[in-house]
N, C-alpha and C positions, 0 to 999 in steps of 0.2 A: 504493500500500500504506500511506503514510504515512498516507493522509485514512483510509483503512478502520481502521488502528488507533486514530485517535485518536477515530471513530464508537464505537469497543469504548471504550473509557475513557469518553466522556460517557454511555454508556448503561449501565454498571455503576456509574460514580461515585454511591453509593446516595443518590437524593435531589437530586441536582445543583439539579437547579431545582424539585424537588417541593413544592408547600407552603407556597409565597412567599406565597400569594393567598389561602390560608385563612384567611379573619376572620369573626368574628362574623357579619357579614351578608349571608355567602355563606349560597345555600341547600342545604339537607342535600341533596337531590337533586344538585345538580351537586358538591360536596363528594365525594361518594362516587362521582360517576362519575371527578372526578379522579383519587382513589385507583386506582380504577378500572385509568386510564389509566398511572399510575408503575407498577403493580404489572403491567401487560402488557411496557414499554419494558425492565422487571427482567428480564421472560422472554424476550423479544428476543435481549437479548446472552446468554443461557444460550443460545437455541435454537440461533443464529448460534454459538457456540463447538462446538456436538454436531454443526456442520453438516447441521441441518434444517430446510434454507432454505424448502422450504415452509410451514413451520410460522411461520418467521418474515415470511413476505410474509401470510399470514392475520392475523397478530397486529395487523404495520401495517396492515393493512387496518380492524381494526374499531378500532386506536385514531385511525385517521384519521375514522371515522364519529362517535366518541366525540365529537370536538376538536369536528367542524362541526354537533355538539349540542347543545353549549356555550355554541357561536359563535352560536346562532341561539335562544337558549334566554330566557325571561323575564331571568335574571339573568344576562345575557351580559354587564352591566358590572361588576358584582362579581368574574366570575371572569375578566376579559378578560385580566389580570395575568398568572395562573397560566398561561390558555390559551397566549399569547405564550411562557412560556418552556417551557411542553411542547411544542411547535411547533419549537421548536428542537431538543428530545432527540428527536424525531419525524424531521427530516432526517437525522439519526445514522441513525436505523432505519431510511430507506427508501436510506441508499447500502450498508446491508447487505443489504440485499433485492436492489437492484440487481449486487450482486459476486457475492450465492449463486444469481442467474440464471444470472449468466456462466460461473461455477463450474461450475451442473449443465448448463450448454448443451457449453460445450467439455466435458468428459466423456461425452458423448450424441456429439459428434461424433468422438472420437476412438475411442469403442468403434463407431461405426459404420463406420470407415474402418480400422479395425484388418485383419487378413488373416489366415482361420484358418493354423494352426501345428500343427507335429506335437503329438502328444502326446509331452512328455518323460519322462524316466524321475521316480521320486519326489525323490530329490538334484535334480536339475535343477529339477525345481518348485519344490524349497524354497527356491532358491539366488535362482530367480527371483522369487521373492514377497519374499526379505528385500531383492532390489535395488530393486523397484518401492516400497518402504514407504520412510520416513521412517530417514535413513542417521544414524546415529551419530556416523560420523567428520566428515562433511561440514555436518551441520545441530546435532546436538545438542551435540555438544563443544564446540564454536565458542560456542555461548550459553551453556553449565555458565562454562567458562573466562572469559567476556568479565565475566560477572554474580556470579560465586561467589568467583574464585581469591583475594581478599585472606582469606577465611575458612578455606576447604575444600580449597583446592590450596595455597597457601605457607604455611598453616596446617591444624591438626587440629582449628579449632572445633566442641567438645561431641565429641570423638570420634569424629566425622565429616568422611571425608577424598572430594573429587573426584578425586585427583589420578592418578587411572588405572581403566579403565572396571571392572578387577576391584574396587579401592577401592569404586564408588557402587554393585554390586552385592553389595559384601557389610556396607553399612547403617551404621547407628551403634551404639553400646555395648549400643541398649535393641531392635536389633531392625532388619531390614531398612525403606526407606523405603517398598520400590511391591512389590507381586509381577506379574511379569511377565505382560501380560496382563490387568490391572486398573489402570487407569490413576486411572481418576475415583474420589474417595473415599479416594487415596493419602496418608501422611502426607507426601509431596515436592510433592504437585500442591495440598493444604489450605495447607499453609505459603507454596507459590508465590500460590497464590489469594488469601488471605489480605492478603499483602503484608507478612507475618513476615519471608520470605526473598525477595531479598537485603535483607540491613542495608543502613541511608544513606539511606531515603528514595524511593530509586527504583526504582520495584515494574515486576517483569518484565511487557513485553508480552504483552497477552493472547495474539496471536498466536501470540509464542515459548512460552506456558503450554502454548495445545493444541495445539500441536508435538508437545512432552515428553510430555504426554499419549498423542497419537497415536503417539508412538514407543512406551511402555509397553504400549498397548493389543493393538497389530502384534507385542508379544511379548518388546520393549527388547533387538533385537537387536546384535550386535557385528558391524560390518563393516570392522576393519581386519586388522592381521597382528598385534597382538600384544596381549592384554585387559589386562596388566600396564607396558605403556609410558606414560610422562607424559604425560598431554593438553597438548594445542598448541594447537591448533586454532585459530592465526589471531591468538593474544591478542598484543594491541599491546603489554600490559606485558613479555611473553616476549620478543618479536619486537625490543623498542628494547634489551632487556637483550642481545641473542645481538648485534646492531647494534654492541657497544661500548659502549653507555651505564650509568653508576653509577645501579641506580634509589635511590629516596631510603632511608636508614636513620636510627635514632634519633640526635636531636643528642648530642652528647657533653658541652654543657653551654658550654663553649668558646667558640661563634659567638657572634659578632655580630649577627648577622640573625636573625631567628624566623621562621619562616613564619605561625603564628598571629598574632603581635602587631604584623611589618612587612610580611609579604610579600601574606597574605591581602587585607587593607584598598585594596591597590593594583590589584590584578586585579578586585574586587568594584566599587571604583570606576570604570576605564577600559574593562573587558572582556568581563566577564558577560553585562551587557545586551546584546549578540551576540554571542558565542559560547559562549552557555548556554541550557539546555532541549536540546528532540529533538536539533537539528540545528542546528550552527552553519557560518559559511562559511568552504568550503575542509573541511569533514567534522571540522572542529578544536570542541571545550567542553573549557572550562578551569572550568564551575560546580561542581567536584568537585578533588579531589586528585590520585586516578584518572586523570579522564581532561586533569587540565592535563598529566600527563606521560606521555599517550597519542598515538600521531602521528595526526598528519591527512593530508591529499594532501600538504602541502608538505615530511614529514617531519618527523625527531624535533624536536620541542619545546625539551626541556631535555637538555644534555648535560652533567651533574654534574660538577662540578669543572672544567668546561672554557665557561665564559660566551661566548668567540668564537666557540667550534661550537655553541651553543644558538642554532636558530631565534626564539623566542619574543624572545627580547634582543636580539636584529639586528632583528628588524621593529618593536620600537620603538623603537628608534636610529636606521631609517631605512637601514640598512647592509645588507639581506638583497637576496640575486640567487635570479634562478628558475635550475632545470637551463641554460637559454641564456645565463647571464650576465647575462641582463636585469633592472634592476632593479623591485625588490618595491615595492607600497605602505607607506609608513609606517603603522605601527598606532598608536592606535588610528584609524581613518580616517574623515573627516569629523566629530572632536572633537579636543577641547586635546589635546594630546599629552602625554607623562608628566615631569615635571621632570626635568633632572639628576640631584636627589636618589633621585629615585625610581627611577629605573634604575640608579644607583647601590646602592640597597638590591638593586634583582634582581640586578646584577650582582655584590656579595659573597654574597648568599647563595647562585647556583649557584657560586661559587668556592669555598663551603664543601661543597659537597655536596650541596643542593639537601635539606637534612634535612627533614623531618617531624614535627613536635611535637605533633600535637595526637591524637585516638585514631579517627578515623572519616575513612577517605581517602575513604568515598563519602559522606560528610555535604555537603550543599550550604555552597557557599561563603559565600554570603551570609546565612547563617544563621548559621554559624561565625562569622561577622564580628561579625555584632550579639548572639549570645550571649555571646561574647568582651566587647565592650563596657559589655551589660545586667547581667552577672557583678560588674561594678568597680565598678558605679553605688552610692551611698548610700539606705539605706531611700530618705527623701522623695524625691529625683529619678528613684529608680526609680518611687515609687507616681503619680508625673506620672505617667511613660510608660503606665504599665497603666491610669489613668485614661483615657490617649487612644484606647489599644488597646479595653481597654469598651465605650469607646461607639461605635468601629468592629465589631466584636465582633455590639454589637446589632444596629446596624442591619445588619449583612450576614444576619444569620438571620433578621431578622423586619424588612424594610424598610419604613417607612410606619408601625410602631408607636409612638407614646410612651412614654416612660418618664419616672419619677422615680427617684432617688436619698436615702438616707439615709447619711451616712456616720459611720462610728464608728473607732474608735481604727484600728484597723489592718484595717479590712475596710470594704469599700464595698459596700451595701445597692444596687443596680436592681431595679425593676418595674414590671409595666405594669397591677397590681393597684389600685383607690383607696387615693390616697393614705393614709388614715387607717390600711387594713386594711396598704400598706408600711411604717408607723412601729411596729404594732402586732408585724410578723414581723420588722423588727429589734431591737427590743428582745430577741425569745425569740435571735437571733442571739447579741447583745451577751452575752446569760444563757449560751449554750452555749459562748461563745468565751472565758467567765472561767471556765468549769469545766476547758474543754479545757485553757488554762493550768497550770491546777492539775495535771491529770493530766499534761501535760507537766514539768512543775515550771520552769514559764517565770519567771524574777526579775525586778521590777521594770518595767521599760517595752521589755521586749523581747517582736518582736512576735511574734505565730504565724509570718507568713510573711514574708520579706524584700519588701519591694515592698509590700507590701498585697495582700490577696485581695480579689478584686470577686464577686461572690455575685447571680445572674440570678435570679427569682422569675419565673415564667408564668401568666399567669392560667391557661392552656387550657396544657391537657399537648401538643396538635400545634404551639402556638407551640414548646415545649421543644424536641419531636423536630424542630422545622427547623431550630432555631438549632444542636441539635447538628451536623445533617447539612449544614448550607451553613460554619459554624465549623472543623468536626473533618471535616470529609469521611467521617462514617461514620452507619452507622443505630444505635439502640438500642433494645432488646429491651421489648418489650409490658409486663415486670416493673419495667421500671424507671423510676424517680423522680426518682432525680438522679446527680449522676455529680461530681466533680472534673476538673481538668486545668492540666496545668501543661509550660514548657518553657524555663522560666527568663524568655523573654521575657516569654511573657503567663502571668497565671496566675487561675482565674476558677474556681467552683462554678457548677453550672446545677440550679435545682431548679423544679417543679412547685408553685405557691402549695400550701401545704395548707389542707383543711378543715379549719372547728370542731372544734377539740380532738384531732388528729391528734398518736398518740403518739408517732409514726414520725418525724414531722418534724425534731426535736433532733436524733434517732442520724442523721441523712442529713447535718445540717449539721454533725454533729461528725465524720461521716466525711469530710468535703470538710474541714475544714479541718484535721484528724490528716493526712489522708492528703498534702494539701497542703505541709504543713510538713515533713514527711518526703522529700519529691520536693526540695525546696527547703535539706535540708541539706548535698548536695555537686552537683559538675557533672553527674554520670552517675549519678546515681540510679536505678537498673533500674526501671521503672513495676509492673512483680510487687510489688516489694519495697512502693515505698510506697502500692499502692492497698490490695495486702493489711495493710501494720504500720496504712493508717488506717481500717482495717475493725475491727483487734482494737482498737486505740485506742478509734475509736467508741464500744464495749460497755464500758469504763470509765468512761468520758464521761456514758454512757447506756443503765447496765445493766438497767432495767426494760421498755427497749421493745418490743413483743412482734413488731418485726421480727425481732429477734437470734436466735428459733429456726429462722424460716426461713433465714436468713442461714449457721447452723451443721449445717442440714437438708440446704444446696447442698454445704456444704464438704466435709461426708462422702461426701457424691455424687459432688464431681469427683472427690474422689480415687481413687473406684473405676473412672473410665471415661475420664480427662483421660488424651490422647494424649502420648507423653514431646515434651518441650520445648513444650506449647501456653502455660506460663506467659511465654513468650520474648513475645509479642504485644504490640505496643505499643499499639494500642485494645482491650483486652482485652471477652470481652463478656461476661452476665453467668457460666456458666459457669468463664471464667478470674478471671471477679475470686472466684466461691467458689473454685475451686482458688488463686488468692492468698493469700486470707484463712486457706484451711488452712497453706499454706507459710509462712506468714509468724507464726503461733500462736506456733510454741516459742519464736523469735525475739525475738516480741514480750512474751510472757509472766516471760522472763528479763530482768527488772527493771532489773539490775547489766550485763547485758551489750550490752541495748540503747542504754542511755544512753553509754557506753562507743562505740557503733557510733557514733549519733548525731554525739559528740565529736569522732569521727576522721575522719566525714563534712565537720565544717563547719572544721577543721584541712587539708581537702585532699587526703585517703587515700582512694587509688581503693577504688571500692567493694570489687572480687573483695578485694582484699588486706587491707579491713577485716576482709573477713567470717571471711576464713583466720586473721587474726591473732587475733579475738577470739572469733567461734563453733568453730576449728577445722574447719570446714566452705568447701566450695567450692560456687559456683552454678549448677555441672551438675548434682551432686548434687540439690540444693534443686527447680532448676529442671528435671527427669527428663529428662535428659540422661543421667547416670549410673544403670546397671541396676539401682543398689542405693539410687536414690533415694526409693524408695516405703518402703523400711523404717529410712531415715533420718527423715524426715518423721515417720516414727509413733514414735520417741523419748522 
């Protein structure tokens, strides 16, 4: 099942390998049978999720015919690249082809070997149709609980509660999530698809998605004894609590030990690297918050406030026995082992409690680490680091391309356009980054972005679209041009070279680096907030450009049809970036109270509580979470 889901991941990961091999001197012929070919591997994993595995063995079928068309075609060394790594997302599809045989074989054999049965009365039929369907208690809880409950069950995020099957039926503030019986096209199954929901980074298996699905569709029925009781269903974090275990709570200020600043750094260095991603051994990942104080087969983990009954601190001590008394391996195994000191740091800080400091128990550790880190750095040694990132950066999206570089005050020029015509698009840079200034009201040699912004230029708009999708792991929309991105580590603008006299080009770069700076004045900067404040930024920047009315042509549009919470998206696309730009107007328009946000941003004040303190407004609100946020917004 393992290999089958991770077949569904490389073959929806939009673009994975699509695109690498598109140069210049491919010919349009096989260019477009590539296309071709992504856009079949796209349908694949759609067909395989509807389970229409006919559909899906036809698919590989003709992209298999495509590939050895390619292979054997005039220009089979230009596109041999490409072919090689569609080849790869091609074994993805044929081991779903092979599972959706076996699927429709064993159902062929078990309705053959079935034995007619009385006809039941109608209750007995129904009883029996919701037992053969996809169970509730048994399949769906267990994954609502394991993937949702830091939000929706120990919490009411957005007004939206899991924590009992009557709760997720009766929706959020703005309106139920699925109607039962309509699963696909639901706002629970768009959000799960998406990889909106769950927060942290790690987006529910496709699998568990068409579960959820398949259970909505069968009618999202209830099969335990009571629709109002707490789901349980299996969660480890329940299960170590009911155990005896203190699970973690906020520091008190007090400790010693941090988890962010001494404890994180220790486990990312010794641990991670085996016992992080799908599956680590012994069923134990520590590359989350979550699941460090989740058990594995050998039992709880961390036992708060009590360091001798934590597993995790015995097995790198060397002092842990299995149920027989037989002694455990030292962790970490077959590397240095942890100093003194360093278990010394774990062992006060479970004697403190085992706190929590930071705001995302399901954010990856090791990103936690090095944002932590990147946060502390000064302008110059951070703009090294994003200098190195760059020009990894490029070549992962566009491998084999050259580039040049121009760099200016606090922004770094790339492309792979002649040189003359990259000194000619930095300069118009340099021209939009002193206005942008200005409209910032930046003083003196303070820069737009902390670090430096590097700024990608494309000769060819498919160079763009692959660097975003091997970069960001996402696609972008046929409208669009250029885009910003930022996450404290790396922080980069990606545009399409423009033509002769393009009046659009300035507002795009004034929008990457408004919106830029804006991402870049606190830790958790909501990406709504600054894609939308450097949209309206932009149009001060660069109020004559005559993108600006389409731009305010979308905004009015999302607002009419934008499903409540799609601004929560953290690649937003282009519909949420207009639904941004609407939400972020009034915001941004209030001169006095933005700069004021700004201030308390880069002072350290969490975002929510900026916003409460100086717009009077909250982010459900804003973000249509809250039923009355549509007529907040029009204000």
């Amino acid at each position: 099942m393992a290999r089958l889901r991770w077949a569904c991941v490389l073959l929806v990961t939009a673009g994975y390998f699509s695109g690498a091999g598109l140069r210049a001197e491919m010919l349009p012929a096989d260019r477009e049978k590539i296309n071709a070919v992504d856009t079949a591997l796209h349908k694949v994993s759609a067909a395989y999720r509807l389970k229409k595995y006919a559909e899906v063995g036809t698919l590989v079928t003709q992209i298999e015919q495509q590939l050895e068309e390619l292979k054997a075609g005039e220009g089979r060394a230009e596109s041999a690249p490409m072919v090689a790594s569609l080849e790869v997302r091609l074994e993805a599809a044929q081991r779903l082809v092979k599972h959706g045989a076996e699927v429709t074989m064993a159902a062929a054999e078990k309705k053959a070997a079935a034995k007619p049965a009385p006809r039941p009365n109608a209750a007995a039929a129904k009883n029996a149709k919701a037992a053969t369907g996809v169970s509730f208690t048994k399949q769906v809880a267990p994954v609502l609980v394991s993937q949702c409950a830091r939000c929706h069950i120990d919490r009411n995020s957005g007004g939206f509660s899991l924590a009992t099957y009557a709760d997720l039926m009766k929706g959020s503030p703005a309106g139920r999530v699925f109607t039962p019986g309509k699963g696909a096209g639901s706002t629970l199954i768009d959000m799960l698809e998406s990889g909106d929901m769950p927060r942290g980074g790690n987006r529910m298996s496709d699998l568990d998605i068409t579960m959820i699905q398949k259970w909505i569709d069968e009618g999202a029925k209830f099969d335990g004894s009571d629709p109002t009781a707490l789901l349980t269903g299996g969660n480890p974090m329940q299960m170590a609590s009911a155990a005896g275990s203190s699970m973690a709570t906020a520091p008190t200020g007090k400790e010693k030990v941090h988890f962010l600043k001494d404890v994180a750094p220790i486990l990312v260095g010794h641990c991670v690297d085996c016992h992080g991603g799908d599956q680590g051994p012994a069923n134990y990942e520590l590359d989350t918050f979550r699941k460090l104080l989740s058990p594995g087969q050998g039992g709880e983990p961390i036992a708060a406030g009590r360091p001798d009954a934590s597993l995790l601190l015995n097995m790198v001590r060397g002092t842990a026995k299995d149920r027989l008394g037989k002694e455990r391996p030292k962790m970490p195994r077959n590397r240095s082992p942890l100093t003194a000191d360093e278990i010394k740091t774990l062992e006060t800080w479970i004697a403190e409690g085992a706190k929590f400091d930071g705001e995302d128990e399901d954010e990856l550790l090791s990103f936690t680490v090095a944002a932590q880190r990147a946060y502390g750095l000064p302008h110059e040694e951070l703009a090294k680091e994003r200098a190195a990132l760059a020009k990894r950066d490029w070549n992962k999206g566009n491998p084999g391309v050259p580039f040049e570089t121009v760099e200016l005050d606090d922004v770094v020029v790339y492309g792979n356009v002649p040189p003359a015509k990259l000194r000619e698009i930095a300069e118009q840079v340099a021209d939009v980054r002193k206005r942008v200034a200005h409209v910032l009201k930046l003083t003196g040699d303070t820069p737009v972005v902390k670090g430096k912004l590097s700024i990608f230029i494309f000769e060819k708009r498919f160079e763009y679209v692959e660097f975003t999708r091997m970069v960001e792991r996402r696609d972008v929309t046929s409208d669009n041009q250029g885009h910003f991105y930022y996450n404290i580590l790396d922080a980069f603008g990606a545009t399409v070279a423009p033509k002769e006299g393009d009046p659009n080009f300035a507002l795009l770069i004034a929008e990457q680096l408004c919106g830029a700076h804006v991402a870049s004045a606190g830790r958790r900067v909501p990406t709504w907030f600054a894609v939308g404040a450097g949209r309206v930024l932009a149009t001060k920047v660069e109020p004559r450009a005559g993108m600006i009315k389409q731009w305010n042509e979308a905004a009015a549009a999302a607002t009419r049809t934008a499903k409540p919470g799609a601004l929560l998206t953290k690649t937003p696309d282009s519909e949420t970036m207009a639904l941004a730009h609407a939400a972020a107007g009034n915001l941004v328009n209030n001169a006095g109270k933005f700069s004021s946000m700004l201030d308390a941003l880069h002072k350290g004040t969490d975002f929510d509580v900026a916003l409460q303190q100086i717009y009077g407004m909250n982010a459900q609100a804003i973000t249509g979470a809250d039923p009355n946020a549509r007529n907040r917004r029009g204000r």
